[in-house]
Biopython code that builds the backbone (N, CA, C, O; Angstrom):
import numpy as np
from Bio.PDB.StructureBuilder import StructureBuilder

atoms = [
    (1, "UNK", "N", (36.673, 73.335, 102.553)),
    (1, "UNK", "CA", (36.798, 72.105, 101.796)),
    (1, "UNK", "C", (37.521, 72.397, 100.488)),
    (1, "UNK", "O", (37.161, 73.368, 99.823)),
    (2, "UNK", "N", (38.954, 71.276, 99.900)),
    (2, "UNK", "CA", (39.103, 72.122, 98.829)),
    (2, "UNK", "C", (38.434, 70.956, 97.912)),
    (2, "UNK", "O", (37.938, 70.004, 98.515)),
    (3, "UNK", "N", (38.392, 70.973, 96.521)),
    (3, "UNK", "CA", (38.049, 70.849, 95.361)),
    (3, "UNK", "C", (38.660, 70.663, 94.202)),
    (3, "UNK", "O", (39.294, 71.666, 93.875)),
    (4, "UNK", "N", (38.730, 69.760, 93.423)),
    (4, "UNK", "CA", (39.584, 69.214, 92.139)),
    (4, "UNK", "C", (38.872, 69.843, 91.624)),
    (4, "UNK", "O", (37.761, 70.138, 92.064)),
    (5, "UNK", "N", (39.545, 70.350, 90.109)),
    (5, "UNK", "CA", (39.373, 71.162, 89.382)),
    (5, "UNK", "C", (38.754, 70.203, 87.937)),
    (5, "UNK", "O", (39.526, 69.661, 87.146)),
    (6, "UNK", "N", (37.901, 70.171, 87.869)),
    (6, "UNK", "CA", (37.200, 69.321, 87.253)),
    (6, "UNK", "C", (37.731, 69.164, 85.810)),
    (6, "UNK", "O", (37.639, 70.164, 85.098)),
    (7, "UNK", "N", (38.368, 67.856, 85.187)),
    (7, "UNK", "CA", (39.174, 68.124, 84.092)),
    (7, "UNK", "C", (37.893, 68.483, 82.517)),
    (7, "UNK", "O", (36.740, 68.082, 82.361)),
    (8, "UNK", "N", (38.877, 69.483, 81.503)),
    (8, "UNK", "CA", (37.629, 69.640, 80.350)),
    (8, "UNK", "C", (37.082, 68.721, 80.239)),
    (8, "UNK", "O", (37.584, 67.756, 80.815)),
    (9, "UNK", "N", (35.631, 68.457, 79.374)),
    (9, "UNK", "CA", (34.956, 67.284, 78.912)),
    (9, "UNK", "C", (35.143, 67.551, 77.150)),
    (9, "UNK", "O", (34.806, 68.416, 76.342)),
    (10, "UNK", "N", (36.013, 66.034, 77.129)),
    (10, "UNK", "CA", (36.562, 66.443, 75.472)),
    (10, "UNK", "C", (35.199, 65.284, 74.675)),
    (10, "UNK", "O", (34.901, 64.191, 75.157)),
    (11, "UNK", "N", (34.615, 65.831, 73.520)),
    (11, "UNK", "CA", (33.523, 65.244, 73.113)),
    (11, "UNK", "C", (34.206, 65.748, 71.228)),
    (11, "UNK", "O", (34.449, 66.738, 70.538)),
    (12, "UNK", "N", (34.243, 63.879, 71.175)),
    (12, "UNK", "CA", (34.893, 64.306, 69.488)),
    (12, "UNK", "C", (33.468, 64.303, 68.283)),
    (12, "UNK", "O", (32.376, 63.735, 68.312)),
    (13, "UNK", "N", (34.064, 65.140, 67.380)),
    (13, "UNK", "CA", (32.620, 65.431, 66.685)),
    (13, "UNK", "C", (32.352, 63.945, 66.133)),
    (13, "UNK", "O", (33.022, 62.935, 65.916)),
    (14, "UNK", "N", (30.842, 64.407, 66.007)),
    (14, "UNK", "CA", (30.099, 62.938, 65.270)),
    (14, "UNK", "C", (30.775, 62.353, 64.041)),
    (14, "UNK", "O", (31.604, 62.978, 63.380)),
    (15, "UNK", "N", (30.366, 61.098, 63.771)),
    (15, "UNK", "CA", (30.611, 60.441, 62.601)),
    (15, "UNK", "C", (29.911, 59.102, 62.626)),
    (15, "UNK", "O", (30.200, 58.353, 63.560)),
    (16, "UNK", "N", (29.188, 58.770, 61.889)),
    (16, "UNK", "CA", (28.228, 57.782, 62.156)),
    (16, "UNK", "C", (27.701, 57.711, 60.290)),
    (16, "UNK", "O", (27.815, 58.454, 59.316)),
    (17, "UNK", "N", (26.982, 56.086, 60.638)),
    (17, "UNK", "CA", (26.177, 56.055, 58.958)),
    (17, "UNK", "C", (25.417, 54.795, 59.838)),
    (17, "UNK", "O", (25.886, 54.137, 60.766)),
    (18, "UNK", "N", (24.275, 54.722, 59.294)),
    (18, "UNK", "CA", (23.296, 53.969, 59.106)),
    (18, "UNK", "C", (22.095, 53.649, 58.228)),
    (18, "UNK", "O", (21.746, 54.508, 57.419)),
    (19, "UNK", "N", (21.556, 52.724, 58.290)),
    (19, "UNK", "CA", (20.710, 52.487, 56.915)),
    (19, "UNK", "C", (19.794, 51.274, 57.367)),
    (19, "UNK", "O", (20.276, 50.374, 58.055)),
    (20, "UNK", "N", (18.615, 51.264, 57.015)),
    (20, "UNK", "CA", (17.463, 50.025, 57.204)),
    (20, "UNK", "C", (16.399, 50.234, 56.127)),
    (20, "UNK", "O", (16.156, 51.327, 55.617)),
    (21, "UNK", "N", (15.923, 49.340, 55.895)),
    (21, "UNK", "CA", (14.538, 48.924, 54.646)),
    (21, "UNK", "C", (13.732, 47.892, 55.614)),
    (21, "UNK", "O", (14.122, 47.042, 56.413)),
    (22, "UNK", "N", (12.525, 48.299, 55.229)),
    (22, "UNK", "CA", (11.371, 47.303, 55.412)),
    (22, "UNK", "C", (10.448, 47.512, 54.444)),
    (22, "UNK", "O", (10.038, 48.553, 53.931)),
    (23, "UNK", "N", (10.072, 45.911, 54.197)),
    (23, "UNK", "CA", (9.658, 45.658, 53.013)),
    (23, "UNK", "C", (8.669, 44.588, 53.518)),
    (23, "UNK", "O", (9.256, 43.515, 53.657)),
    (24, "UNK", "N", (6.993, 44.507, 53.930)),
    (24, "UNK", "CA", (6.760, 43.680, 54.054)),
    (24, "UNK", "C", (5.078, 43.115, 53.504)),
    (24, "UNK", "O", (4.057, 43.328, 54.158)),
    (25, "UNK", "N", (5.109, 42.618, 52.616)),
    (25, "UNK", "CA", (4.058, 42.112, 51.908)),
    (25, "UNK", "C", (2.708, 42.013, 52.387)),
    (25, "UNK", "O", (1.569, 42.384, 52.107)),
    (26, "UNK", "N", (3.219, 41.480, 53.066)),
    (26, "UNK", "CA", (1.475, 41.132, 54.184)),
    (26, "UNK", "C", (0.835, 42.135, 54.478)),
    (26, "UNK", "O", (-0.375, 42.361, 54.514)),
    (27, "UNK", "N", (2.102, 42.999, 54.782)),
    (27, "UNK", "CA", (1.174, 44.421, 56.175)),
    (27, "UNK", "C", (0.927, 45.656, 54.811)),
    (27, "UNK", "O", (0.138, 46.592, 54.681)),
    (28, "UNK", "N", (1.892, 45.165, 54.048)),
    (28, "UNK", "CA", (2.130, 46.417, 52.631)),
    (28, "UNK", "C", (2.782, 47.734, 53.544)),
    (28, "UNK", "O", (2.346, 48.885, 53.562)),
    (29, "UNK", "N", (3.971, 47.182, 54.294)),
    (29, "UNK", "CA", (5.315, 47.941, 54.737)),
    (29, "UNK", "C", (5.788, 48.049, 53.801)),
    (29, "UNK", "O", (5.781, 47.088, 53.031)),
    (30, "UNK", "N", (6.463, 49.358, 53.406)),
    (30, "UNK", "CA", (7.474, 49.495, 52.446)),
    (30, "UNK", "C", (8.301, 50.590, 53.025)),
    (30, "UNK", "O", (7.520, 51.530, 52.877)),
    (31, "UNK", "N", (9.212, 51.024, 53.507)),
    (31, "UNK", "CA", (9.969, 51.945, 53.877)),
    (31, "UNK", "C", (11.341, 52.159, 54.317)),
    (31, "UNK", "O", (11.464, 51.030, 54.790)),
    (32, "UNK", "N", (12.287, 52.614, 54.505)),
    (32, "UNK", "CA", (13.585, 52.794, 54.566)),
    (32, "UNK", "C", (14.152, 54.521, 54.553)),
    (32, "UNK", "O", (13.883, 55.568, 53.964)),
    (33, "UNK", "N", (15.092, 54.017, 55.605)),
    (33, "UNK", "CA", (16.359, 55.639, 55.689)),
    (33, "UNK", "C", (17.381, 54.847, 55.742)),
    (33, "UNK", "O", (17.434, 53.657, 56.052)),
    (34, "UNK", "N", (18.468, 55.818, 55.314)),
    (34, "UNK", "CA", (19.861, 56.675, 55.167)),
    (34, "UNK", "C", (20.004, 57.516, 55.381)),
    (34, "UNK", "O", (19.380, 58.435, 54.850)),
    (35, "UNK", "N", (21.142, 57.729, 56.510)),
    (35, "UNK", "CA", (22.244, 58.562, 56.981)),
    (35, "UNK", "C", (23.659, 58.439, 56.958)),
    (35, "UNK", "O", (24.293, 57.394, 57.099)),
    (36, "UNK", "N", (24.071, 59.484, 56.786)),
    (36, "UNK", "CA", (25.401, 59.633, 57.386)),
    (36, "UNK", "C", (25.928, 61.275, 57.956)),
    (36, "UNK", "O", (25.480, 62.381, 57.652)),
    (37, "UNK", "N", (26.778, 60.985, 58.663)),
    (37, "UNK", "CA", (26.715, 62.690, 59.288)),
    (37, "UNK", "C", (28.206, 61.967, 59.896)),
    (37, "UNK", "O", (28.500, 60.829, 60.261)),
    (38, "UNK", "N", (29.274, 63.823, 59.747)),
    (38, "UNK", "CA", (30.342, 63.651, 59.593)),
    (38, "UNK", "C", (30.663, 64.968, 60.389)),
    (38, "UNK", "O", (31.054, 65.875, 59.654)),
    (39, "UNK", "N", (30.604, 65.208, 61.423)),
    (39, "UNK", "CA", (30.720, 66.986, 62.672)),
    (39, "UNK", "C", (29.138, 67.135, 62.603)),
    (39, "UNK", "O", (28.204, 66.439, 63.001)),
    (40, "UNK", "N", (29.231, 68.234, 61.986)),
    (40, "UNK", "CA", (27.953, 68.906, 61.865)),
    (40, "UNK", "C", (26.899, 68.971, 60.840)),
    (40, "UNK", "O", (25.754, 69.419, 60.774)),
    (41, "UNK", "N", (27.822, 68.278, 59.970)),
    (41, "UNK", "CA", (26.323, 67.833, 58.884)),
    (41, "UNK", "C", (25.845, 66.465, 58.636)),
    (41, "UNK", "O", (26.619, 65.508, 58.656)),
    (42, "UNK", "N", (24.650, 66.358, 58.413)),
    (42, "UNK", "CA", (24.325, 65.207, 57.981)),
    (42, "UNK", "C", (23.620, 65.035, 56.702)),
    (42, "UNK", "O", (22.538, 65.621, 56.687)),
    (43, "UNK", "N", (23.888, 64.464, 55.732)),
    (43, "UNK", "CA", (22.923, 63.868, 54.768)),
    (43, "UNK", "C", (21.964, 62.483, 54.995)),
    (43, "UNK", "O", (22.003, 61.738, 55.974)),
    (44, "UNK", "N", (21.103, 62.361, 53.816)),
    (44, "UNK", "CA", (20.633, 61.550, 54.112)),
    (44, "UNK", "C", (19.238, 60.840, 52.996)),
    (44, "UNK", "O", (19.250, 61.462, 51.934)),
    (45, "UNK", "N", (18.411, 60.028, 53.012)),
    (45, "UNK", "CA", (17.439, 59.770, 52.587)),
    (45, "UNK", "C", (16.303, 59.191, 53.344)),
    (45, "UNK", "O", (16.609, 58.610, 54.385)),
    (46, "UNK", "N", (15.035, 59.240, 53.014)),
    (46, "UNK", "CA", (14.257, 58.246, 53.746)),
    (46, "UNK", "C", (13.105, 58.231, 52.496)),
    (46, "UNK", "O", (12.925, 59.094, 51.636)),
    (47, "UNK", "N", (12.376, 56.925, 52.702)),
    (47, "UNK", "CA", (11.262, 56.389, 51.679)),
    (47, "UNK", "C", (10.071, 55.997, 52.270)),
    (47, "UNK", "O", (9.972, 55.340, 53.306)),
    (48, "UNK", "N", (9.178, 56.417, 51.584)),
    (48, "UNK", "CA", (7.734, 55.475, 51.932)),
    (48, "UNK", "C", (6.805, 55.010, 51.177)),
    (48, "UNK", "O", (6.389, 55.703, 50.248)),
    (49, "UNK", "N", (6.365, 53.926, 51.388)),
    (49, "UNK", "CA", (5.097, 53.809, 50.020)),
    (49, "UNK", "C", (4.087, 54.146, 50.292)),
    (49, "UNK", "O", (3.599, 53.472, 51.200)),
    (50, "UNK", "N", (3.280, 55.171, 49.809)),
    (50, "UNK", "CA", (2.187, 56.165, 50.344)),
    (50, "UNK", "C", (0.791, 55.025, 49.819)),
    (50, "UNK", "O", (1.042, 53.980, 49.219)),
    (51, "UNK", "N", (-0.230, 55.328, 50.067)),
    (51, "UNK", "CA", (-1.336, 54.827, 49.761)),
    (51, "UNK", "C", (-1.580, 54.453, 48.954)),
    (51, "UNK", "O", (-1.966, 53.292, 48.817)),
    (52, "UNK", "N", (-1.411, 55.599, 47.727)),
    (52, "UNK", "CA", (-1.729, 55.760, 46.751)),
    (52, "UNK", "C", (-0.906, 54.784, 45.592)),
    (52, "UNK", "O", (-1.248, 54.616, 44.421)),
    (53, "UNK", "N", (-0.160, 54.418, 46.030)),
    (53, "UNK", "CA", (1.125, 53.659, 45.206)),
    (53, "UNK", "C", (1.863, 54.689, 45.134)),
    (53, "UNK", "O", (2.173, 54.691, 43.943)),
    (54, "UNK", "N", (2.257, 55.394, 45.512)),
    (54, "UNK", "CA", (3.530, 56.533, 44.734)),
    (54, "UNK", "C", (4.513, 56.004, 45.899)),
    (54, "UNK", "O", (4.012, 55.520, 46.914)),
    (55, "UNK", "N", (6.050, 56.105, 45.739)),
    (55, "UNK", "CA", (7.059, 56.324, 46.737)),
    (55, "UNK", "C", (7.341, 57.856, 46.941)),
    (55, "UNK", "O", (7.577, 58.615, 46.001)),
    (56, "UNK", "N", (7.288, 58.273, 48.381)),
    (56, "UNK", "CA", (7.947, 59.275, 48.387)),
    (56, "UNK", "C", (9.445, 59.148, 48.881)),
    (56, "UNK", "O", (9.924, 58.461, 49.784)),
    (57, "UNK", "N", (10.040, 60.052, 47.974)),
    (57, "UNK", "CA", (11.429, 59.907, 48.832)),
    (57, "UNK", "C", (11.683, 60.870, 48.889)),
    (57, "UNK", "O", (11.292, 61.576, 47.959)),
    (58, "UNK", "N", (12.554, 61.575, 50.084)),
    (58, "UNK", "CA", (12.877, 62.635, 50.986)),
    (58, "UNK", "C", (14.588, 62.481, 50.990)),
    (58, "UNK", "O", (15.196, 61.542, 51.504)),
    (59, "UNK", "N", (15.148, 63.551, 50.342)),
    (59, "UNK", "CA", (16.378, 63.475, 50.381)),
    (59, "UNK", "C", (17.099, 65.093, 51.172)),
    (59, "UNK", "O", (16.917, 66.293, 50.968)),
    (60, "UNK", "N", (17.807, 64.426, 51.956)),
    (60, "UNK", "CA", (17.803, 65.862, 53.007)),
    (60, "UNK", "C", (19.666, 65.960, 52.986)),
    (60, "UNK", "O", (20.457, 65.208, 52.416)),
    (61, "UNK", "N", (19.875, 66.906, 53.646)),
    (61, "UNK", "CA", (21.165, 68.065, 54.206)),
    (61, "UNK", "C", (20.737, 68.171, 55.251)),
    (61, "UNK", "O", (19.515, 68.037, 55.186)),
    (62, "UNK", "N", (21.234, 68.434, 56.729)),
    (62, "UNK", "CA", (20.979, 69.345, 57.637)),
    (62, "UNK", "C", (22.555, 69.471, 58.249)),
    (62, "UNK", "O", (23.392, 68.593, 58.038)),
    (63, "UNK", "N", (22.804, 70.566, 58.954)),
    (63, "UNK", "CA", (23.807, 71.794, 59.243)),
    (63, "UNK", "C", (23.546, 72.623, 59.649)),
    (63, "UNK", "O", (22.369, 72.942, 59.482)),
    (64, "UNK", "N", (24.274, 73.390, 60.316)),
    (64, "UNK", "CA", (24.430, 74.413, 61.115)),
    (64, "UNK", "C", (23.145, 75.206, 60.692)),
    (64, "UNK", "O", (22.256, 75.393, 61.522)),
    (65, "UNK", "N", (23.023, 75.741, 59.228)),
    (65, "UNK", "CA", (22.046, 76.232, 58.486)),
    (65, "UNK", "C", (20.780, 75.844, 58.785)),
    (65, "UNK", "O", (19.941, 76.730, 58.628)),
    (66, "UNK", "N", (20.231, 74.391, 59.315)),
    (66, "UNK", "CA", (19.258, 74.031, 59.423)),
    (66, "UNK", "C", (19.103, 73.037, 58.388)),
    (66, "UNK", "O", (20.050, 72.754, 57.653)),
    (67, "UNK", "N", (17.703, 72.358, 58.257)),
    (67, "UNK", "CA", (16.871, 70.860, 57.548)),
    (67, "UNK", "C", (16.809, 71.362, 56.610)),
    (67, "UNK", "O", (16.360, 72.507, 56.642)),
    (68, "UNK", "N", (17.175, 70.849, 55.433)),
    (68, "UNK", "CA", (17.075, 71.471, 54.118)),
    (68, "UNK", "C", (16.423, 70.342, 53.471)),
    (68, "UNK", "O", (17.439, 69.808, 53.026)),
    (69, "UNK", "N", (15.501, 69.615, 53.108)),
    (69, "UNK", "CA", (14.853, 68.480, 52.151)),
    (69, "UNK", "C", (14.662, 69.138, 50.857)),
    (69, "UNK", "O", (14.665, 70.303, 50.458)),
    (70, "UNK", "N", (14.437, 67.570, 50.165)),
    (70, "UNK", "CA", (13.931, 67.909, 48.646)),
    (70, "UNK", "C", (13.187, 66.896, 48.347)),
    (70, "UNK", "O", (13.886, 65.887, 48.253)),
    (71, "UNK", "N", (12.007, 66.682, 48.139)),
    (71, "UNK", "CA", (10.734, 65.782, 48.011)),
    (71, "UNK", "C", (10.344, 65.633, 46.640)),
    (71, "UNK", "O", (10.071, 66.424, 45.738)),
    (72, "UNK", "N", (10.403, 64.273, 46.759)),
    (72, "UNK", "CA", (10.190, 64.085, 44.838)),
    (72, "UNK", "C", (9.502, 62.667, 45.205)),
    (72, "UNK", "O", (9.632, 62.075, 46.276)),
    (73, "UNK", "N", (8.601, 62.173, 43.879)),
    (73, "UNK", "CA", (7.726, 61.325, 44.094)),
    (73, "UNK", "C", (8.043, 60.248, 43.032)),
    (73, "UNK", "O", (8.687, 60.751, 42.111)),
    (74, "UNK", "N", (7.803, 58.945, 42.860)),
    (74, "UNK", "CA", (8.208, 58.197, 42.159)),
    (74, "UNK", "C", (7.038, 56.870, 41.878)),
    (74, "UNK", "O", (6.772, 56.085, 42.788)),
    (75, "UNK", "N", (6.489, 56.774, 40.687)),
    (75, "UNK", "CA", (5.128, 55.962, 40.160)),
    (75, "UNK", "C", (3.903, 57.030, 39.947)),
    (75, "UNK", "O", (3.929, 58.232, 40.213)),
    (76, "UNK", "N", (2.988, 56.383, 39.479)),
    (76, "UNK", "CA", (1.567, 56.589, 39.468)),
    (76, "UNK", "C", (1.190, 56.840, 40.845)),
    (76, "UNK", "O", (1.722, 56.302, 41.817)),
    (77, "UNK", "N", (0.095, 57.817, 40.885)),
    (77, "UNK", "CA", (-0.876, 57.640, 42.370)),
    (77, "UNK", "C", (-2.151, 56.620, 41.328)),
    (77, "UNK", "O", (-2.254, 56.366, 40.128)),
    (78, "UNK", "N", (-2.866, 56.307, 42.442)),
    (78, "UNK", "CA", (-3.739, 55.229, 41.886)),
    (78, "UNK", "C", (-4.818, 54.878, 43.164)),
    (78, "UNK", "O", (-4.436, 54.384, 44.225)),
    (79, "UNK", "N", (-5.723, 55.101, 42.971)),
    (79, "UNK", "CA", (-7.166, 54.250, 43.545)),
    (79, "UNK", "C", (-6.700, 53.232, 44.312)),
    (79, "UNK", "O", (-5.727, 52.594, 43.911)),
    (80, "UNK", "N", (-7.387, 52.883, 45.673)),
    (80, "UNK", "CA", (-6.988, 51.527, 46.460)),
    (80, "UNK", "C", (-6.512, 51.601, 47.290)),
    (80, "UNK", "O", (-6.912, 50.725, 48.057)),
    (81, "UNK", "N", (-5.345, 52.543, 47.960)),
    (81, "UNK", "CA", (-4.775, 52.535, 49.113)),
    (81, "UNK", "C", (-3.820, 51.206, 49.429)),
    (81, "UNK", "O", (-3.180, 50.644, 48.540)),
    (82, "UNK", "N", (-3.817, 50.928, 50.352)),
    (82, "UNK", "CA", (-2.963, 49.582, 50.918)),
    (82, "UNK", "C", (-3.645, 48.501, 50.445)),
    (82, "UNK", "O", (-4.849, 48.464, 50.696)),
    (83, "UNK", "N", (-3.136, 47.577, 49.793)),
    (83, "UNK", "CA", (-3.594, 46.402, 48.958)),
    (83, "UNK", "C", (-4.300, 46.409, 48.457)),
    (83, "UNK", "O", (-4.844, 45.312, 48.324)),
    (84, "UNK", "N", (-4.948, 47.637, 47.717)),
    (84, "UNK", "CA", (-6.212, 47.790, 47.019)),
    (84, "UNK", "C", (-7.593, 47.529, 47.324)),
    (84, "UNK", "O", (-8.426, 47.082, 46.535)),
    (85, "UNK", "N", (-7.726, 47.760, 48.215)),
    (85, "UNK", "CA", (-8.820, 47.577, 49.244)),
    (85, "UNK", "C", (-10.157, 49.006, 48.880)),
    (85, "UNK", "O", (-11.365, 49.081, 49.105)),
    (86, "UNK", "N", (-8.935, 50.146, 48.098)),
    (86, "UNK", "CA", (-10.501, 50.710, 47.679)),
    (86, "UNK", "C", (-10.653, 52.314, 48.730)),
    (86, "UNK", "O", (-11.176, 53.387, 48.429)),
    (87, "UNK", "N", (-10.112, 51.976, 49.721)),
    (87, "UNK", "CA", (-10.831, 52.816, 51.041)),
    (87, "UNK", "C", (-11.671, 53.097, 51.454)),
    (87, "UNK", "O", (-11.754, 53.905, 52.380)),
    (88, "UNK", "N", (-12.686, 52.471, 50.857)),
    (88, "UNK", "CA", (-14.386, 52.930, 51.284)),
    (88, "UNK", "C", (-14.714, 52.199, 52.622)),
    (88, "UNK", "O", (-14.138, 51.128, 52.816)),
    (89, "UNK", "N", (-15.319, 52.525, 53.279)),
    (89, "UNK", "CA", (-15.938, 51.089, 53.941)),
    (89, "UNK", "C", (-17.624, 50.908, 53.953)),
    (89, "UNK", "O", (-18.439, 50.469, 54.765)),
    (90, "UNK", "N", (-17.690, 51.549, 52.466)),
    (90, "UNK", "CA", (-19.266, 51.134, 52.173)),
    (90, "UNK", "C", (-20.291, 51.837, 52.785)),
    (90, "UNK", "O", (-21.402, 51.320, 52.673)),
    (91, "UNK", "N", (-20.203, 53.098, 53.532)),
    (91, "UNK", "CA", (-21.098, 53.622, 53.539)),
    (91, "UNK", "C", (-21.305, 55.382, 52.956)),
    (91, "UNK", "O", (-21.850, 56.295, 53.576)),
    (92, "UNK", "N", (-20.798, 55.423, 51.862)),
    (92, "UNK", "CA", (-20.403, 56.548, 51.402)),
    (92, "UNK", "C", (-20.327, 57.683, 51.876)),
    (92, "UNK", "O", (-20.918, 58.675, 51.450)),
    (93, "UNK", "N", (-19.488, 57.619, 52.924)),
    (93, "UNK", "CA", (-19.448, 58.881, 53.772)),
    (93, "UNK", "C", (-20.180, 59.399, 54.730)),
    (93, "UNK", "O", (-20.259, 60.581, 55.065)),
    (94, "UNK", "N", (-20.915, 58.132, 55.324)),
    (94, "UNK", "CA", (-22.245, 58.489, 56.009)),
    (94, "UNK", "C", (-21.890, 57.096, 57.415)),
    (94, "UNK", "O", (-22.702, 56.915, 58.323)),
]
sb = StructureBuilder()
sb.init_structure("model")
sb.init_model(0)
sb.init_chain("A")
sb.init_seg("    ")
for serial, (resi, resn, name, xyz) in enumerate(atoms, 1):
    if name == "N":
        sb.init_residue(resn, " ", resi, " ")
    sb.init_atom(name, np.array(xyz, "f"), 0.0, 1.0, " ", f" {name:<3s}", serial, name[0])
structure = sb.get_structure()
């Protein structure tokens, strides 16, 4: 039997950007990323609103080298959790 010679598989490097936020009152969603990546690297950001009230935001590199982040925090931490609710649920740990 003969056989075609299967032509190369040409695959052009990446290039892409994207970005989304959610922000939602009710549920006390707060969060969002950014990217962009251009061959082999990508930058980027992502956010969250932690419990405590603080934002974390996560600002990254990754490459050949590997995930490189840098974590930095932004507000007060503070008592209450998600809508200030406290976190207890009243039986002190019991």
């Amino acid at each position: 039997a003969l056989t075609r010679p299967v032509p190369p598989y040409f695959q052009e490097p990446a290039k892409y950007e994207f970005s989304y936020e959610v922000k939602d009152e009710q549920s006390g969603s707060d969060y969002g990323h950014t990217e962009t990546r251009d061959g082999d690297r990508a930058q980027g950001e992502f956010n969250v609103l932690l419990p405590d009230g603080r934002k974390q935001i996560v600002e990254y590199e990754a490459d050949q080298d590997g995930f490189k982040p840098q974590i930095r925090y932004e507000g007060e931490a503070s008592t209450g959790g998600y809508g200030g609710g406290g976190g207890s649920n009243g039986n002190d740990g019991y």
